[in-house]
N, C-alpha and C positions, 0 to 999 in steps of 0.2 A: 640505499635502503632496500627494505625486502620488500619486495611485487609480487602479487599475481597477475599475467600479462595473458592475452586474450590476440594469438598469432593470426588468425583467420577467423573469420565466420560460419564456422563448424561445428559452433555451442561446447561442451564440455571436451569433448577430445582435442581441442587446441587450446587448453588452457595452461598456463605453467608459472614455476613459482624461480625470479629472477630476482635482478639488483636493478634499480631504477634511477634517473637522476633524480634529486630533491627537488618538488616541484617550487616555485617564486609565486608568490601573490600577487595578483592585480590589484590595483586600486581599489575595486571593490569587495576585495575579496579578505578570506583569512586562511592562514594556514595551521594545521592540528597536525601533532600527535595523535596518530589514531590507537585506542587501545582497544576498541570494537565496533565489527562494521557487521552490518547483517543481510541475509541473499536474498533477495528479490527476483520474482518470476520475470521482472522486464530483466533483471541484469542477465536470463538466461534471454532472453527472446534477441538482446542486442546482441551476445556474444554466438549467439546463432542465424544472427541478419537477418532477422524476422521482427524487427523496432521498425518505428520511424526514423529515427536517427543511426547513422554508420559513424561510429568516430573511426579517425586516420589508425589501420594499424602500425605496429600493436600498440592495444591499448589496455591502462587498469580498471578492470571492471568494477560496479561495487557504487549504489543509489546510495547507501547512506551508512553513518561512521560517527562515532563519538569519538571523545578527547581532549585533547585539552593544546589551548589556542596557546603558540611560541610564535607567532607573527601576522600582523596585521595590515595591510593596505593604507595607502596616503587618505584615501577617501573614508576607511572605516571608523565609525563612531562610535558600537553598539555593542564591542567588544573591545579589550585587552588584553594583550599576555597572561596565561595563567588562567583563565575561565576555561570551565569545565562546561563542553559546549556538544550538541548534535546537529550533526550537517547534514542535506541531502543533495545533492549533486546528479548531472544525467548517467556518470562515472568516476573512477578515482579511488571508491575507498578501501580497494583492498590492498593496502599497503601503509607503510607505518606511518607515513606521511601524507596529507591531500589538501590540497585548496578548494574550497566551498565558498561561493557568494552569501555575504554576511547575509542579505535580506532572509538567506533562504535557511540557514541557521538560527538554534535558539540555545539557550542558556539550558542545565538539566540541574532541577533542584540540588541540593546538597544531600537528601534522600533518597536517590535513584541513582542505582550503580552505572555503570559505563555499557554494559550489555543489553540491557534494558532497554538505556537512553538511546543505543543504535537501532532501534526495532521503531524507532516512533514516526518521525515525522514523513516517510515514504508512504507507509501504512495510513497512517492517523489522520494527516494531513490532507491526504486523498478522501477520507471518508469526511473528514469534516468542510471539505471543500465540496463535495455530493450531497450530503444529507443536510447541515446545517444554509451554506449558501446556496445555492444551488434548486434545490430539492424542497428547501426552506418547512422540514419536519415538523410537524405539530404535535401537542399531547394527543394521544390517544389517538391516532393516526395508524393506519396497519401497513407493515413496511416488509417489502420480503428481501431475504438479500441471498443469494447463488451462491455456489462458492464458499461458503459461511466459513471456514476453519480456513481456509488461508490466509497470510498476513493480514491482505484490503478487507478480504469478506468479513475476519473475527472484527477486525476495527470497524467496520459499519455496524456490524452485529451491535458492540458495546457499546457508540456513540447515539443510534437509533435509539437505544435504549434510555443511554444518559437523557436523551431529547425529549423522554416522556411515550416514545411510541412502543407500538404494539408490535413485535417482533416473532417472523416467522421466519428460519433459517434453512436453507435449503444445501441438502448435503451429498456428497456421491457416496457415502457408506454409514451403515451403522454403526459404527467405529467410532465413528465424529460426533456422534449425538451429544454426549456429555459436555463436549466442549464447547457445543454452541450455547444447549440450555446453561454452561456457567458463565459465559458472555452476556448471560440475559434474554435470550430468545426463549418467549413462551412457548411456542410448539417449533418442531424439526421436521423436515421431510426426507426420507432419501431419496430421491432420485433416481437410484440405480436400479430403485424395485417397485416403488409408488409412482400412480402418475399424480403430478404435481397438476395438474387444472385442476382433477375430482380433489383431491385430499383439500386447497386452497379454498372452492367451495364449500366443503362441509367443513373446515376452519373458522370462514365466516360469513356462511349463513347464506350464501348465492353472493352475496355483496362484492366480493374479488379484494383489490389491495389500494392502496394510496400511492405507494411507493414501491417501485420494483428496482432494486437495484443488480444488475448483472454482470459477473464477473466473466461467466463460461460461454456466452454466445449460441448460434446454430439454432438449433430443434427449440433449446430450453428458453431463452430471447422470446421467443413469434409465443409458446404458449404464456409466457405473462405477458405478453403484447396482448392477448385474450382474457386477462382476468384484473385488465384495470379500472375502477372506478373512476364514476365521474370528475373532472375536474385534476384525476392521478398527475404522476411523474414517474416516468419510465426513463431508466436510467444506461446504458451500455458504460462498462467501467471497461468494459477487457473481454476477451477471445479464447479462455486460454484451453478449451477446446478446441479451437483449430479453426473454426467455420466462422467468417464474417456474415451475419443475417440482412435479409432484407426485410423490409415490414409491409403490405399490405396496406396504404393511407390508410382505404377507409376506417380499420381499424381507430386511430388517436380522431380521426373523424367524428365517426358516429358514438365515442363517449367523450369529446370535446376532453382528450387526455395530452399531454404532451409529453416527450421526446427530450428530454435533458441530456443534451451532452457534458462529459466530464473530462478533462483533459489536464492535469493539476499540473505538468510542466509546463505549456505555454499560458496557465494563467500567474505560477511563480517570476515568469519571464516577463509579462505585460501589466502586472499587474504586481512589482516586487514588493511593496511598503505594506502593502493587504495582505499578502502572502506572509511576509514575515512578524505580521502582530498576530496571524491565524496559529502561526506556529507555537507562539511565545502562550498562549491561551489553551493550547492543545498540550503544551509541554507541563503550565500548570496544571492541568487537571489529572495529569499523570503522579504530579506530586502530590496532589493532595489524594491519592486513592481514588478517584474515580474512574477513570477508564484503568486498566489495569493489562499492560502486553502480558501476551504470552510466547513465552521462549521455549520451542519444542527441542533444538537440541544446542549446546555451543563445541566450537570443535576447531580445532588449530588452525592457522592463516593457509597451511601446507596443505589442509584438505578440505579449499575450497570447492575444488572439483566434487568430491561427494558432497558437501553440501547443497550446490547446485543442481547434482543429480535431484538427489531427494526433493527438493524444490521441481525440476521439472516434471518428476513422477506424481506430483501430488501427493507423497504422504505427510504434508509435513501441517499440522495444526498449531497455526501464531506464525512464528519466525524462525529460521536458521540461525547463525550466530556464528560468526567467525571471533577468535580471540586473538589480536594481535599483540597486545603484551599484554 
């Protein structure tokens, strides 16, 4: 079957497009037809050994993949041959073939095409793992989220919103503006030219945020570490600025705020059966038109590599899209 294969940990200049063997199921697992899988900024960060996790090389990169299930494990309940299904996995889906742990797969309405359905649950499921459990969102709550137009950030954007809260989106250009306020965020900031403490202030009123969720790290991190409300939840999703931050206690100290960490692969792992009803709940509300992906570009399985580019360069607002049949 056709692969894209990941030779060293050199990010996109070691990637290539091979023959692989057909992967076998585990007991818990299932295997798909993939007919599209979509790029994720961690699937650059592993294929440049900058993850926490190194799988053995080479290996097929690729968080998550739609398709349609031709075999299932002695263990599997939850699926059958022939469901039209979205997997997310640490790797694997760029290829026509992949095994994904059933917990951590869901079913994708009969109304949401295959492209779509690969953009969801990496994305989605991360935001709905921060802001709903996690973060535990309120109406009318004021939420900022970093990063806003990427995969995680747009799906926080929309899901904050779906929750009832007040959505402030933070962006590196004015370029992205549009795309946040159609996610739902009532104001945008950019970053690249505003500073985001003053503008969050006169947003709301000295009061600061409820919810910070950070995708970009560094400088940007430590200033919502400064503009949290009482009782807040400050959130680190990702890095993908480069700089790991340090905080300051006093800070979550002196406004009794806390420090939510989000890690949505070791809680799919420790936590599979909640994982995968979060998924099945997240899957529906895509079907029924509520949250609503956005797909920036789709582009053949052969040119992975540029789509990970664009992914690592950040221009990419929602998700990449690989088409593999």
């Amino acid at each position: 079957m056709r692969a894209v294969f990941c030779d060293r940990f050199e990010g996109i200049a070691a990637l290539r497009v091979g023959e692989a063997a057909e992967p076998i199921p585990a007991d818990d697992e299932i295997l798909i037809d993939v007919h599209a899988a979509s790029v994720s900024y961690m699937d650059y960060l592993m294929a440049s050994g900058g993850y926490q996790m190194r799988p053995t090389l080479p290996y097929v990169p690729g968080t998550d993949a739609a398709g349609v299930v031709v075999a299932i494990g002695d263990k599997v309940e939850r699926f059958r041959p022939g469901d039209r299904v979205a997997c997310a996995e640490w790797f694997g889906g760029f290829a026509e073939r992949m095994v994904a742990k059933a917990s951590g797969s869901a079913r994708i309405p009969d109304n949401v095409d295959f492209v779509t359905g690969s953009t969801v649950l990496h994305a989605y499921l991360t935001a709905w793992y921060a802001l709903f459990d996690r973060a535990r969102v309120a109406p009318g709550e004021t939420v900022l989220v970093t990063g806003a137009t990427g995969g995680v950030g747009l799906a926080c954007v929309e899901l904050a919103h779906h929750l009832g809260g007040r959505v402030i989106a933070a962006v590196g250009s004015t370029a992205k503006a549009k795309t946040a306020h159609d996610a739902g965020a009532e104001d945008v900031i950019d970053y690249s030219r505003e500073d985001v403490r003053e503008r969050v202030r006169a947003l709301t009123g000295g009061q600061g945020i409820d919810v910070g969720v950070d995708n970009i790290g560094g400088a940007l991190f430590l200033t919502l570490a400064r503009l949290m409300r009482w009782n807040g939840r400050l959130i680190p999703m990702g890095f993908v600025g480069g700089e790991i931050p340090s905080v300051p206690m006093n800070l979550p100290l002196l406004k009794n705020y806390s420090i939510v960490g989000v890690f949505v692969g070791a809680w799919k792992t420790n936590f599979p059966a909640e994982a995968g009803q979060a998924a099945d709940k997240v899957m529906a509300l895509v079907g029924a038109g509520k949250l609503r992906p956005r797909v920036d570009r789709v582009l053949p399985l052969e040119q992975a590599a540029e789509a990970m580019r664009a992914v690592a360069e950040r221009s990419v607002q929602g998700r990449m899209v690989l088409q593999v049949r």
